[in-house]
C-alpha positions, 0 to 999 in steps of 0.5 A: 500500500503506498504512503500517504502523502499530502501534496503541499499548498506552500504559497499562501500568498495566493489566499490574499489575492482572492476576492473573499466572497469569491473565496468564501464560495470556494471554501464553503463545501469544506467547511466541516473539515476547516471547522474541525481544524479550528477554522469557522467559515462566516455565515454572513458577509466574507469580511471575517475570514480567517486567512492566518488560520486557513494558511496553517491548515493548508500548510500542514496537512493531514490526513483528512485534508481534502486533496481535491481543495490543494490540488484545485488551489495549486491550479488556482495559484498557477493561473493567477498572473497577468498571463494567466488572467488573459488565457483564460478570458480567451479560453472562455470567451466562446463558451456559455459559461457563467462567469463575471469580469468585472473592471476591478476583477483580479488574475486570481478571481477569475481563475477561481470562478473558472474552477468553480464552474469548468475545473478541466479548462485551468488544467488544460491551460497548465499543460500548455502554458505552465509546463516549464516553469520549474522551481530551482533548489539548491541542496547543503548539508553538514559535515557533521558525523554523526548528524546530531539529532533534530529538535523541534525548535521553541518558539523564541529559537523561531522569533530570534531567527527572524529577528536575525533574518531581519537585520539582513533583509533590513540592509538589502532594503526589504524591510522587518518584516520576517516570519519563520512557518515549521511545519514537521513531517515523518521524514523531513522538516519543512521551513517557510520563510517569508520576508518583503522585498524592495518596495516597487511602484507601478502604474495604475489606474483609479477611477478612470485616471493614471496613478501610481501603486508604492508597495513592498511585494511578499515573498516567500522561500521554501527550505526543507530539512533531512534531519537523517543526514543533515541535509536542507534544500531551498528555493531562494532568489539570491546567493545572498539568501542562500547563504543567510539561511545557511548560516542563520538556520545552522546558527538558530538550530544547531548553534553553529553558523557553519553547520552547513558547511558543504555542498551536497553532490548529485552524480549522474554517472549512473547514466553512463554506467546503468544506461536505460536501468537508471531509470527503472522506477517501479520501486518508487510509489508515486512514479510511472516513467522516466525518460531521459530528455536532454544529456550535457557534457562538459569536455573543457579545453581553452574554449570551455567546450560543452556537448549538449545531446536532445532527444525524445528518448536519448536511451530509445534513440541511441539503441537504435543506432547503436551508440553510447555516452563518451567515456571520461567526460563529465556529465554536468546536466541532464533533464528528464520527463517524469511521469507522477502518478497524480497527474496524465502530463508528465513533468520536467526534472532537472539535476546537475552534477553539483547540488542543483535540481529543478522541480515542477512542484515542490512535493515532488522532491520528496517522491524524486529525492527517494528514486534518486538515491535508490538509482545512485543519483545522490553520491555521499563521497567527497569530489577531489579538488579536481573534480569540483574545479571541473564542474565549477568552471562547467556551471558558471 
């Protein structure tokens, strides 16, 4: 029997930008299930929606969390931009569908009634539209052996990280504004961090004239930890976040600013030496097919030459005319089609040779982290000095 696993909602953000009635009508089939988690739905006007509380549920789901509710918000999320609000007008505008746009109605608002009434046409619009937009991580881990033990950390461990995180958000111009989310899971820990950034101004419009909006934009950045071999992954805009979280979650959590003092190392040689068995997945729940898209090799020299192989399926197309991968030649990238149970459209992952992968959603590393170190794809050895210059040069 598989495992129960919750896909994630980690962008609350998205709650905001929808109109609370419009939300309130979203909400209302699941309201026994918000009521059982603490959260009341208003009976009257949306006005007293509790959205801090709707963002802890979502957050950290159980098992009774309806799946059909994170898997609609996620769709939601996806098509609320400028891009997606003018998709979806052309995709309806032909159709009888009851849906209203009024002159103040938000990229969010309309995805949400679209979902209410056609659910297939956001997720047909997914496919074509947001099929490659991958979320980038970046993995660390510390050199510690053995790893010391995980605690759950108190509550003013989490306000002195923010106040910490702070100092340096305030420097680079974004502001006090951090807060740390802990959300516990059986296997890993997952951290949002979410923090302002630079104030922005942009042109609007106000009742019928030209006018301007200054405002400070929330971000929000996804740090997940492996507390069995001291690993943290994170999606952060910067080298310069990276970092701060590498010092300030190592320092808050483990008492050491350089608790995650090295890289982790994905190997691809896996590849070479296994061939089409790499990607074998059956022994994975939550995966049907991998194919092998897209192979880099670097071969260096004076002009840093790089040989880039594409295909359908690399593994397919080189049986059919007998080739094979070159041998002594690093592999720094490749790309791969997944096929995830939950979903008919496969999805793109990417990994490099160092500690880089792209995912399409951020649940799907938990699924893809296990595949790959079953296949080999995760090396625990250290590189020598010449292999890491090699790579270096390779992904700058």
């Amino acid at each position: 029997m598989s495992a129960f696993n919750p896909r994630r909602f980690s962008k609350p953000e998205t709650l905001r930008r929808i109109a609370p009635d419009r939300l309130l009508e979203f909400l209302t089939p699941y309201r026994d299930y918000l009521s059982a988690r603490g959260v009341d739905l208003p009976a009257g006007p949306p006005d007293g929606l509790d959205h801090d509380g709707l963002c802890h549920i979502l957050l950290n789901p159980d098992s009774r969390t309806p799946q059909e509710m994170i898997e609609a918000l996620f769709y939601i999320d996806q098509l609320s931009t400028q891009h997606g609000f003018d998709a979806l007008q052309d995709a309806i505008a032909d159709m009888d569908l009851d849906v209203h746009i009024d002159e103040e109605a938000a990229p969010a608002d309309l995805a949400i009634q679209v979902w209410l009434k056609e659910p297939a046409i956001l997720e047909r619009l997914h496919a074509e539209q947001f099929l490659f937009y991958p979320r980038s991580f970046e993995y660390f881990r510390t050199t510690k052996v053995p790893v010391p033990p995980f605690e759950a950390p108190a509550k003013e461990t989490i306000r002195a990280l923010e106040h910490s995180l702070d100092d340096w958000f305030a420097k680079k111009r974004r502001g006090r504004t951090s807060r740390v989310f802990v959300f516990a899971k059986p296997d890993f820990v997952w951290f949002l961090v979410r923090h302002g950034e630079p104030f922005t101004r942009e042109a609007a419009i106000r009742e019928g004239e030209s006018t301007s909006v200054h405002f400070r934009p929330e971000k929000f950045d996804v740090l997940v930890y492996d507390p069995a071999i001291g690993e943290i992954r994170m999606n952060a805009r910067s080298k310069g976040e990276k970092q701060l979280y590498r010092e300030k979650f190592g320092f808050h959590l483990f008492g050491s600013a350089n608790y995650f003092d090295g890289e982790s190392r994905f190997s691809l040689e896996p590849l070479r030496d296994s061939g089409a068995a790499s990607l074998i997945c059956t022994d994975v729940d939550g995966m049907e097919e991998v194919k092998l898209k897209e192979i880099r090799f670097f071969r260096g020299g004076l002009f840093k030459e790089m040989e880039i192989r594409k295909a359908e399926d690399i593994f397919a197309a080189m049986q059919q005319r007998g080739a094979s991968f070159p041998s002594r030649v690093p592999i720094t990238r490749c790309t791969f089609e997944v096929l995830f149970s939950d979903s008919k459209t496969p999805r793109m992952v990417t990994i490099s040779s160092r500690n880089k992968a792209q995912f399409k959603r951020d649940d799907d590393a938990v699924i893809l982290e296990t595949w790959m170190k079953r296949r080999g794809f995760i090396a625990f050895e250290e590189m020598d000095a010449d292999e890491a210059e090699t790579l270096a040069v390779a992904q700058a």
